[in-house]
C-alpha positions as CSV (number, residue, x, y, z in Angstrom):
1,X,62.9,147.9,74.4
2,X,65.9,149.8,75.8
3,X,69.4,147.8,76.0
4,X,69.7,148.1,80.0
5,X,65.8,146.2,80.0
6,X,67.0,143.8,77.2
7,X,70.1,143.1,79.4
8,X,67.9,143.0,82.7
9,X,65.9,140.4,81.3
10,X,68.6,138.8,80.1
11,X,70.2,138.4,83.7
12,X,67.1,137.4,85.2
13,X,66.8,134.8,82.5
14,X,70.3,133.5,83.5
15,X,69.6,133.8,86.9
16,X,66.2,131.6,86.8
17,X,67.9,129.1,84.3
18,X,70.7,128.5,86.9
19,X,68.0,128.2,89.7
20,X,66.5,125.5,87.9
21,X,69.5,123.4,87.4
22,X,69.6,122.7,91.1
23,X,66.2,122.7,92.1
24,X,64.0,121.0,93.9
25,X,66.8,121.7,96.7
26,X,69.9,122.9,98.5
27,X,73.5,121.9,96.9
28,X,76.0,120.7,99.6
29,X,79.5,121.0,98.3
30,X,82.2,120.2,100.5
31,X,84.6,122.4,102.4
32,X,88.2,121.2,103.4
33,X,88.7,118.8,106.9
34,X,89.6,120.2,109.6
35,X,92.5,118.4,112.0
36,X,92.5,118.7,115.6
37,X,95.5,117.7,117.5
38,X,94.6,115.7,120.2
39,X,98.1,114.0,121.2
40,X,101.3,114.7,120.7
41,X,101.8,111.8,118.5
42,X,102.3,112.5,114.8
43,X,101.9,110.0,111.4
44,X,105.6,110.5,111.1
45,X,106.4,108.8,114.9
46,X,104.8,105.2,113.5
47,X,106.8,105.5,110.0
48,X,109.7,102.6,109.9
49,X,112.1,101.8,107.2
50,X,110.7,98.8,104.9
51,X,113.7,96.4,106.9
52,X,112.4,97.3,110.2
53,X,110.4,95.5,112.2
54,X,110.9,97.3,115.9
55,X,109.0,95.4,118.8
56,X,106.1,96.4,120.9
57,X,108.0,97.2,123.5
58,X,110.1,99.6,121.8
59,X,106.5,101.1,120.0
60,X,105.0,101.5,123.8
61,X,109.0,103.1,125.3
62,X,108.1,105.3,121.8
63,X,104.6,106.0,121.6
64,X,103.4,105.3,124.9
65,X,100.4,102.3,126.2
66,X,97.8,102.7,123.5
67,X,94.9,104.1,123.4
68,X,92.9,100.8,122.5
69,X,94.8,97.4,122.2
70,X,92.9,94.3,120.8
71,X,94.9,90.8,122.1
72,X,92.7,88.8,119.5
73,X,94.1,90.5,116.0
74,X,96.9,92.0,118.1
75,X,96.2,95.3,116.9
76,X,96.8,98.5,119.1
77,X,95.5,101.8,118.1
78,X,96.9,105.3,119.0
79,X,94.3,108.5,118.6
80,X,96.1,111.2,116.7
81,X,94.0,114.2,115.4
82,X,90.4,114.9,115.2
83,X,89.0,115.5,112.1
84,X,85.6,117.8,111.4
85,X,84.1,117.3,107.5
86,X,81.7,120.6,107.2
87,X,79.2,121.2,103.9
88,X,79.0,124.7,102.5
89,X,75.1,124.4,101.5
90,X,73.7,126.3,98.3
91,X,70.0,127.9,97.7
92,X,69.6,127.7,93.8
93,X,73.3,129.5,94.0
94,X,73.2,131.9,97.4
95,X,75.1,130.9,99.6
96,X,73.1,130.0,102.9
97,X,75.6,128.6,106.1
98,X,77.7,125.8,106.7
99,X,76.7,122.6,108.4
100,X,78.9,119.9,110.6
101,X,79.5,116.9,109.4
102,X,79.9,114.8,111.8
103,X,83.7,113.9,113.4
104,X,85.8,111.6,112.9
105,X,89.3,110.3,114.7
106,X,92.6,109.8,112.6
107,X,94.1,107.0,114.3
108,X,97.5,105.0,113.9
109,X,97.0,101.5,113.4
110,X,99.7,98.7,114.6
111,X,99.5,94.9,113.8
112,X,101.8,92.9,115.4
113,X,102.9,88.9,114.7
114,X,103.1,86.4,117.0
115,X,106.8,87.5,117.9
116,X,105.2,90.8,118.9
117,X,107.0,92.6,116.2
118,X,105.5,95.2,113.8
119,X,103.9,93.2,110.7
120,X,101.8,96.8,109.4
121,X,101.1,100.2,110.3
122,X,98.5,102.5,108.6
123,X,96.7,105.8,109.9
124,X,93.2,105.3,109.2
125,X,90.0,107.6,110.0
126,X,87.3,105.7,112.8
127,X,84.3,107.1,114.4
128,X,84.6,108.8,116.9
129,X,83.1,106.5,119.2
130,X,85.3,103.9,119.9
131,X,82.9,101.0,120.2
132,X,82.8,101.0,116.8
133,X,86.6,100.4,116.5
134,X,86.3,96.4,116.7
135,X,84.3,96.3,113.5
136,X,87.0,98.6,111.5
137,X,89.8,96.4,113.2
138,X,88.4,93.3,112.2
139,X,88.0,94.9,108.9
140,X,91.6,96.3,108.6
141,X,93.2,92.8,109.4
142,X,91.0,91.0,107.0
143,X,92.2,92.9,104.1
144,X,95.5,91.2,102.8
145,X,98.7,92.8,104.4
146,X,101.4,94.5,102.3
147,X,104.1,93.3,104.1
148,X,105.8,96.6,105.0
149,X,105.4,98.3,107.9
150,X,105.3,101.4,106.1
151,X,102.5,104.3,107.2
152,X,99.7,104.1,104.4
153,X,97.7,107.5,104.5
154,X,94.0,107.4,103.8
155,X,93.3,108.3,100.2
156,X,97.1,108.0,99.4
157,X,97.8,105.1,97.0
C-alpha cells in the first residue's frame, strides 16, 4: 500500500472510532446564556452595605412597586433580565444546529421582617411563568437566611 492510502485509512479509522464514542446519538453541549434586559433595574440597584437595612418604602421610592409581592413570606420580586440557555447539538462530531432551551427570568428577590425592613436580598433565576414563583418563594424563605442583605448571585458562593 501507498503512504497517502495507509494514511487515508488511518483517518477514516479515527474518524469511525470517534463516531463510535458518541453513538447511539446526538451530543448536546452547552453554549453560553444569553441576558435580555427587560427593566431598567440592575443587580447592583438591590446591593446594600452588610449594616444597612433600608425600608420598603425607600426599596419601592428606589426600585419602583414590584413586579410580584407575596404579603405571607413578605417577599417582593422585581424581573430583571431574561435569560435564553441554547444547546449546540453534535452528529458523531458534525456539527448539526443549535436548539432553545427554554427561558428563564433573573429576578431580584427581597425579604422583609416584620418592621418592613430589608432582612435578605438575592437575584435568583424563575420560570418564566410566574405562577410558578410561589413554589420558588416558599422555597427561598425556607432555606436558612444569612443575615446580610447582601446580593447573592446564582452560582456565586
Amino acid at each position: 500500500m501507498r503512504w497517502t492510502t495507509k494514511m487515508a485509512m488511518l483517518a477514516l479509522g479515527a474518524f469511525c472510532a470517534a463516531g463510535l464514542i458518541v453513538w447511539p446519538g446526538c451530543l448536546s453541549v452547552p453554549l453560553p446564556s444569553s441576558r435580555k434586559s427587560i427593566s431598567k433595574l440592575k443587580p447592583a440597584d438591590f446591593s446594600f452595605r452588610k449594616d444597612a437595612h433600608p425600608s420598603r418604602s425607600e426599596i419601592v421610592s428606589r426600585a419602583g412597586e414590584p413586579d410580584k409581592y407575596f404579603p405571607e413570606v413578605r417577599v417582593a420580586c422585581y424581573k430583571l433580565n431574561e435569560i435564553t440557555r441554547s444547546k449546540l447539538m453534535l452528529f458523531l462530531i458534525l456539527p448539526m444546529g443549535t436548539e432553545a432551551n427554554g427561558a428563564a427570568l433573573e429576578v431580584a428577590m427581597i425579604q422583609y421582617d416584620d418592621r418592613d425592613q430589608v432582612r435578605r436580598v438575592e437575584i435568583k433565576e424563575l420560570s418564566i411563568n410566574p405562577t410558578y414563583w410561589d413554589v420558588a418563594v416558599k422555597q427561598w424563605t425556607a432555606e436558612p437566611a444569612k443575615g446580610t442583605p447582601s446580593v447573592k448571585r446564582p452560582g456565586a458562593r
